[in-house]
GUFI-439655 format. One line per 10 residues: number of its first residue (from 0); their letters; for each residue z, x, y of C-alpha. Coordinates in steps of 0.5 Angstrom, whole numbers. Last residue first. Layout:
! residues N
NUM> a> Z X Y ~ ...
//
This chain:
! residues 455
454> xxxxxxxxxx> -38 71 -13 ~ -40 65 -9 ~ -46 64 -13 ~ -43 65 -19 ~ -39 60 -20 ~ -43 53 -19 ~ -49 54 -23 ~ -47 59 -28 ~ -40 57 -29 ~ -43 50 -30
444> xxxxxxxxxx> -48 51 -34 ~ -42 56 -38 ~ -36 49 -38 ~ -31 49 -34 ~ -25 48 -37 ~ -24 55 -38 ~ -23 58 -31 ~ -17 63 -32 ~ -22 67 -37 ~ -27 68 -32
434> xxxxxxxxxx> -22 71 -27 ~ -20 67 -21 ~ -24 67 -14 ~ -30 63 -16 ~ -24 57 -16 ~ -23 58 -10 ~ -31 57 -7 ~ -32 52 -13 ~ -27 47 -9 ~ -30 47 -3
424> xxxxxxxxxx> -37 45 -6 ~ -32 40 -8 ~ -29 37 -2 ~ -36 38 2 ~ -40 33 -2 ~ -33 28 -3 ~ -34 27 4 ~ -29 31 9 ~ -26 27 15 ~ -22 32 20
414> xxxxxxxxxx> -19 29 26 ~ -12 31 24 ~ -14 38 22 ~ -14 39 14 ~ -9 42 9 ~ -10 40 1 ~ -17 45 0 ~ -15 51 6 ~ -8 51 6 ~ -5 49 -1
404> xxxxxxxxxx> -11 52 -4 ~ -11 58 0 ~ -4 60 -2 ~ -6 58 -9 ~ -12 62 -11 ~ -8 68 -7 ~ -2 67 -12 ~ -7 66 -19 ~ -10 72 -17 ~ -3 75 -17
394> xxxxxxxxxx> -1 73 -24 ~ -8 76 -26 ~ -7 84 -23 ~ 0 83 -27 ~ 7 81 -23 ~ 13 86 -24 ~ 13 87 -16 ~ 14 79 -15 ~ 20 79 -18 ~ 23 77 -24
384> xxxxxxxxxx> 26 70 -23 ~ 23 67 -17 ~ 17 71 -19 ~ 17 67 -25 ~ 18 60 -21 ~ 12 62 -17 ~ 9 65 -24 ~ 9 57 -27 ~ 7 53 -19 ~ 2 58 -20
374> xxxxxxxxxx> 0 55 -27 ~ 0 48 -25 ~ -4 49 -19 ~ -10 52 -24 ~ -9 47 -30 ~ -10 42 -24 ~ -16 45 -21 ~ -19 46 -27 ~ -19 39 -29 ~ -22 36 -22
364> xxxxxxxxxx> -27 41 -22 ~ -30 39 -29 ~ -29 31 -28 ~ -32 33 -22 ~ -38 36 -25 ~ -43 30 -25 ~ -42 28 -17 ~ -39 22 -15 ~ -41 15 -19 ~ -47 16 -22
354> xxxxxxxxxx> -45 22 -26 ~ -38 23 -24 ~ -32 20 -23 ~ -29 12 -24 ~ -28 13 -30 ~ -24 19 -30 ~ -21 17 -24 ~ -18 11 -27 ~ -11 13 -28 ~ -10 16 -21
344> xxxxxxxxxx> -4 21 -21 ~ 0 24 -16 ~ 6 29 -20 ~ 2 35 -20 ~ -2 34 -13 ~ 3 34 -8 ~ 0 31 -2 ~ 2 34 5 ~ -3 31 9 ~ -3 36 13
334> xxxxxxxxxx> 1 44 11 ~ 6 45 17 ~ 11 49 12 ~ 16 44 12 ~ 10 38 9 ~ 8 43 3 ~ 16 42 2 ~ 17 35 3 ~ 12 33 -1 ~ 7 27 -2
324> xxxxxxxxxx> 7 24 -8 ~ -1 19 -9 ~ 1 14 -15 ~ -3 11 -21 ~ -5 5 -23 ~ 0 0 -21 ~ 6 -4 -25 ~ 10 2 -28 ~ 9 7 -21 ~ 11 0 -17
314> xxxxxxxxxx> 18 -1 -21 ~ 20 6 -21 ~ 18 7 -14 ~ 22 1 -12 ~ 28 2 -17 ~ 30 9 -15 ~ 27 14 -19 ~ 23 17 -15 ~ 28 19 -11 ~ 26 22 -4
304> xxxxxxxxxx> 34 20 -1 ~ 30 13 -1 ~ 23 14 -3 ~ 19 11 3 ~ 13 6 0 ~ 6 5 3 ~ 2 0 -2 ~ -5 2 -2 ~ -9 -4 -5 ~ -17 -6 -6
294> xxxxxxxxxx> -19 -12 -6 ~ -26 -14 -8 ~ -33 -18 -6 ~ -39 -20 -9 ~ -35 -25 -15 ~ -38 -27 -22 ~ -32 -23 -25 ~ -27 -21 -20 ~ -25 -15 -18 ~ -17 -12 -17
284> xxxxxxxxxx> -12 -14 -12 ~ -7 -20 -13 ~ -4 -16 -18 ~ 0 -11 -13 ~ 3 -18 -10 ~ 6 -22 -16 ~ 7 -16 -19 ~ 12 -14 -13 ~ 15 -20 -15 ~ 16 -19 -23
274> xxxxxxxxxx> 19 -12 -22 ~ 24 -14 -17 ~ 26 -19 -22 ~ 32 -18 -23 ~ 35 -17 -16 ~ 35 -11 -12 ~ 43 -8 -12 ~ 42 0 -14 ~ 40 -4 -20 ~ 41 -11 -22
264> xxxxxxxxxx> 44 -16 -17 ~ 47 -22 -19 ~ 45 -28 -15 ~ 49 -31 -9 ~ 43 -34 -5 ~ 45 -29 1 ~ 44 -23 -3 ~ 38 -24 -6 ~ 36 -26 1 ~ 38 -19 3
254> xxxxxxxxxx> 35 -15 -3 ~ 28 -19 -2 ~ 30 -16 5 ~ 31 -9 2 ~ 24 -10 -1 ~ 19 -11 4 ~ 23 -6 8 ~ 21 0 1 ~ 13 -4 1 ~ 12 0 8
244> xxxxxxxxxx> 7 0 10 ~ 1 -4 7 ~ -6 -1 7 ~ -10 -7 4 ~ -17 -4 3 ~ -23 -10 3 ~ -30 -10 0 ~ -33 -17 4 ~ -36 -22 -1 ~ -35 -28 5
234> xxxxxxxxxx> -30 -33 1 ~ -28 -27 -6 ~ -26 -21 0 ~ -26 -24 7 ~ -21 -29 4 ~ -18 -26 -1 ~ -17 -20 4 ~ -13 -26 9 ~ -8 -28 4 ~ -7 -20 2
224> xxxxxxxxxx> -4 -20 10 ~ 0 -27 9 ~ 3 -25 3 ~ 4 -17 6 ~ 8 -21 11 ~ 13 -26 9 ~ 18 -22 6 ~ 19 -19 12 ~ 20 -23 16 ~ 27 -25 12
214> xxxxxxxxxx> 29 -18 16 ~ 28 -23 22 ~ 24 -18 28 ~ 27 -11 31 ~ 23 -7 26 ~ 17 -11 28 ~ 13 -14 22 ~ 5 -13 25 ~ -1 -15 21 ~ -8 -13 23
204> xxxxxxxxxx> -14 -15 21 ~ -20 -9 22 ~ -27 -10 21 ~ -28 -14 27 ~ -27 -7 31 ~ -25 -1 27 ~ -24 4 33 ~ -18 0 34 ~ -15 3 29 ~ -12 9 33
194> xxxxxxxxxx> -9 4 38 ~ -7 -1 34 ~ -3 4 30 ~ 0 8 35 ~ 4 2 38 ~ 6 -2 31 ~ 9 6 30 ~ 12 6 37 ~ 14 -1 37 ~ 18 1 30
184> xxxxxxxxxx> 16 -2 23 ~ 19 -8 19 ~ 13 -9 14 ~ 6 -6 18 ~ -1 -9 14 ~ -7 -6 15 ~ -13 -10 12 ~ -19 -6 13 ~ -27 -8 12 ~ -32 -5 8
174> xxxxxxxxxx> -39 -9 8 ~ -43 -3 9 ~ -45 0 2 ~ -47 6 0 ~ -40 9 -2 ~ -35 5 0 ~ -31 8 6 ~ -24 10 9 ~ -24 13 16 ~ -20 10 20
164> xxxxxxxxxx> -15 6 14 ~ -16 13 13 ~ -13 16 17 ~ -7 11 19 ~ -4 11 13 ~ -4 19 14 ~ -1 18 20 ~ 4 13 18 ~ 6 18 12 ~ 8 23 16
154> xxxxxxxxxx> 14 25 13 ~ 20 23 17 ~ 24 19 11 ~ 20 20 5 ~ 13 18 2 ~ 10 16 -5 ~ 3 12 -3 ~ 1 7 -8 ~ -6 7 -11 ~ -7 -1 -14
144> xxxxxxxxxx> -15 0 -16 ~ -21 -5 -13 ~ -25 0 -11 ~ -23 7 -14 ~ -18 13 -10 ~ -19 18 -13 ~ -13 23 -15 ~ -16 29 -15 ~ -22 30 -12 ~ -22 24 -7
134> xxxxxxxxxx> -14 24 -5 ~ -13 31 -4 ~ -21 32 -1 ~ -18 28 4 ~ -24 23 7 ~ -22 16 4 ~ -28 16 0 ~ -28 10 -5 ~ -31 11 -12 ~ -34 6 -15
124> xxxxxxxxxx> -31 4 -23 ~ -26 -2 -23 ~ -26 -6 -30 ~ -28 -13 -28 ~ -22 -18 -28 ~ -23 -25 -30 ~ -19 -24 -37 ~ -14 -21 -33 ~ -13 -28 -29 ~ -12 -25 -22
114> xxxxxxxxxx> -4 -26 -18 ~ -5 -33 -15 ~ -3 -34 -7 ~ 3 -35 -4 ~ 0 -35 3 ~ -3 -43 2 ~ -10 -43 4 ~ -11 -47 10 ~ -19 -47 12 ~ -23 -46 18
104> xxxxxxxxxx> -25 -49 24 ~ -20 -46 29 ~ -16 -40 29 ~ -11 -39 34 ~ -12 -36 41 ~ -14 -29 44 ~ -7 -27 46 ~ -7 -21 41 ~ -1 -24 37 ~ -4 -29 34
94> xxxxxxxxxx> 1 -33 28 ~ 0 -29 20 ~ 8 -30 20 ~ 9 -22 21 ~ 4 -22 27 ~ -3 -22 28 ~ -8 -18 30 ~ -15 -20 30 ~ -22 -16 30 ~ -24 -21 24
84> xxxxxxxxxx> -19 -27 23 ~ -26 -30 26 ~ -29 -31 20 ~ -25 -36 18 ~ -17 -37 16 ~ -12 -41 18 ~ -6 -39 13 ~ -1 -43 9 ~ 7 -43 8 ~ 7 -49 4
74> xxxxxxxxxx> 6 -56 5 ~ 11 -63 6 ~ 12 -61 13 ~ 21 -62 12 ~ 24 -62 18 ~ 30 -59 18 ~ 36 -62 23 ~ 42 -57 26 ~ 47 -60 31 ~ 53 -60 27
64> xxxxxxxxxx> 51 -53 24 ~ 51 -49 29 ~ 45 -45 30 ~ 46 -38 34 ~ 43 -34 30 ~ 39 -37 24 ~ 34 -32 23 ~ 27 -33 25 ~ 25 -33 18 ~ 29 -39 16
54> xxxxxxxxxx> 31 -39 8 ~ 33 -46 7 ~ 37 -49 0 ~ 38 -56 -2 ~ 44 -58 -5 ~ 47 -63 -10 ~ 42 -66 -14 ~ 38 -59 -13 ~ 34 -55 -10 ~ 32 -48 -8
44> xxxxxxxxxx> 28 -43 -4 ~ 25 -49 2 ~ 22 -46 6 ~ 24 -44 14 ~ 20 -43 21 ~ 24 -44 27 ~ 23 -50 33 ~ 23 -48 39 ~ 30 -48 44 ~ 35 -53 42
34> xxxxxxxxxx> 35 -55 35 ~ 30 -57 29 ~ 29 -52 24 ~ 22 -53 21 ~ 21 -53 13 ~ 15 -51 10 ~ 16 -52 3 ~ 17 -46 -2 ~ 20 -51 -8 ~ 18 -59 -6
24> xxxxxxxxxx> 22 -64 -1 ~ 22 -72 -4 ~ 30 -73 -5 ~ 35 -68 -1 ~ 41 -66 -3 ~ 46 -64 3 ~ 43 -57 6 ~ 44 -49 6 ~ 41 -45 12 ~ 40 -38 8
14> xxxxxxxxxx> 38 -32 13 ~ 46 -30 14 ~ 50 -36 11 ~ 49 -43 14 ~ 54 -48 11 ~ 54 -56 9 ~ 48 -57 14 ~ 47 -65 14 ~ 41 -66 17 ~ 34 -69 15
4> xxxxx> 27 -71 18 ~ 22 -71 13 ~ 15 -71 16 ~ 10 -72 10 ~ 3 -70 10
//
């Protein structure tokens, strides 16, 4: 490995350190950045004949120009791994943070990392019990899908991030571990979060990026904690859940650097190629062919303002498989998690559902729950206008049905895990409370075997 020592700083502006052209250095080289105190990490993110540009992770506050040199390493941001990355907690830049000493005797794998060739890819099926019935009967979550989380500013996004990183498992398999990665979160979170997730002992590789660490940290991070679920994933043949929150910070320091580099900003300021980076991350996830294990991705991402239009979610919802939206309104009214139904989506349920799968009427239940919450948002909108005095017999069945929906079947205590059994033997006792001719997704076997013994 070449050690090239250079100086020569032309000028420093924000996270970007910008050098005199250099000859014999690479794109995304590791660079250290020489002064007093420890050495600071950088990489190289442009060159040219003329110039060279550094982004230093640790900021370049306090550094002066005239007494800077880099140290070119001649390699790319790279992670040791081993079996022992179990159990361990890192931080943003993949360096030990639980005192318990590097990593030794493993590989050096280059954190970038590869998106999946899609003629590799296996079509996910297997189902993956995060124990909300919200999440499992409706929008369910499959083994090796991309499933983000759409939240907002004070929703309890952590804590549902939390659960089922505690809770979530692959149904009758037992080598299932979790990569849970905080990007640009706060003491008090990366607190709670490696207190409530140490019940998952060596299943579990954390990653924390603090609030009050570099922006450009950030960007680093989630590559390093989806370096490690390949590892665990396609070295060690591990099924592995990536929770990353939140992808929103990730994507403000992209915007950040776009900013420092000069480049012209697209919407709401991110750059360009928002679409094409995130993808670089989201498509890293999935089954290989020929491989034992998998990655399975559940990106956090607060809306700002709740604007699902804005271009992180927008960009994410075009990328992965589905979104799981959380409500601000369900949240108001003390109803845990505070999922919406109607707007989340997981476009591979219907594959990954039913016979051989979950249960066989699944597909039926989950159908008829849908078709009934959205003709009781319809009468709520009706009696907003009307009346509730001018509602007929059915109109106020579908009232009653959505009130208990709301608290018993999305709304569960803190500590509650349900298997997908309990969700939809849940399911069929609301649904026994409509009118035979609201439920017409489901079929007579059904009716009978399901619904009549709870009316």
């Amino acid at each position: 490995m070449s050690l090239l020592e250079h100086s020569g700083v032309i000028r420093i502006n924000g996270p970007i350190l910008m050098m005199k052209g250099i000859e014999g250095i690479g794109y995304d080289e590791v660079v250290e950045i020489l002064t007093e105190g420890s050495p600071r990490l950088g990489r190289v993110i442009l060159l040219s004949k003329e110039a060279t540009m550094i982004q230093v992770f640790e900021g370049t506050e306090g550094l002066v120009p005239a007494t800077v040199r880099a140290r070119f390493t001649g390699a790319p941001l790279e992670m040791a791994l081993s079996p022992a990355i179990l159990g361990r907690t890192f931080d943003g830049l993949g360096r030990p943070l639980d005192g318990s000493g590097p990593i030794y005797g493993g590989l050096q794998r280059n954190v970038n990392g590869q998106p999946m060739n899609p003629m590799a890819r296996v079509y996910p099926r297997d189902f993956i019990n995060t124990g909300f019935s919200s999440i499992d009967v409706l929008t369910t979550l499959i083994r090796g899908q991309k499933l983000p989380i759409f939240s907002g500013n004070g929703l309890p996004h952590n804590r549902l991030a939390i659960q089922i990183a505690s809770q979530a498992k692959l149904m009758g398999e037992d080598n299932f571990a979790v990569v849970f990665a905080g990007v640009g979160i706060k003491h008090d979170d990366a607190a709670a979060f490696s207190s409530h997730l140490s019940q998952r002992g060596t299943r579990l590789v954390m990653f924390q990026n603090l609030a009050d660490d570099p922006v450009i940290e950030r960007i680093a991070t989630p590559r390093y904690a989806l370096t490690a679920a390949e590892y665990l994933a396609f070295d060690l043949g591990m099924h592995v859940l990536v929770i990353i929150t939140d992808i929103t910070s990730y994507c403000e320091a992209l915007r950040e650097l776009s900013v420092s580099r000069g480049e012209i900003p697209s919407r709401k300021g991110y750059p360009s190629y928002l679409y094409s980076d995130l993808a670089s991350l989201y498509e890293r996830a999935g089954v290989l062919k020929g491989k034992e294990g998998s990655i399975t991705l559940l990106p956090i991402l607060t809306m700002p303002n709740d604007d699902i239009t804005n271009p992180v979610p927008d960009q994410t919802g075009f990328i992965t498989e589905g979104q799981v939206v959380l409500s601000r309104d369900l949240d108001a009214r003390g109803i845990y998690p505070p999922i919406n139904p109607l707007p989340s989506l997981s476009r591979l349920m219907k594959d990954g559902i039913g016979k051989g799968y979950t249960r066989e009427d699944h597909p039926s239940v989950s159908s008829q729950l849908f078709a009934c919450y959205s003709r009781v948002q319809e009468i709520r909108a009706l009696a907003e206008v009307v009346g509730r005095d001018e509602l007929g017999e059915e109109d106020w069945a579908y009232l009653a049905f959505g009130e208990e929906f709301e608290k018993r079947f999305i709304g569960q205590r803190q500590d509650e895990n349900r298997d997908i059994e309990q969700s939809l033997d849940m399911a069929w006792k609301l649904l026994a409370r409509l009118p035979p001719q609201a439920l017409t997704r489901i079929s007579m076997d059904e009716m009978e075997k399901y619904i009549q013994p709870h009316r």
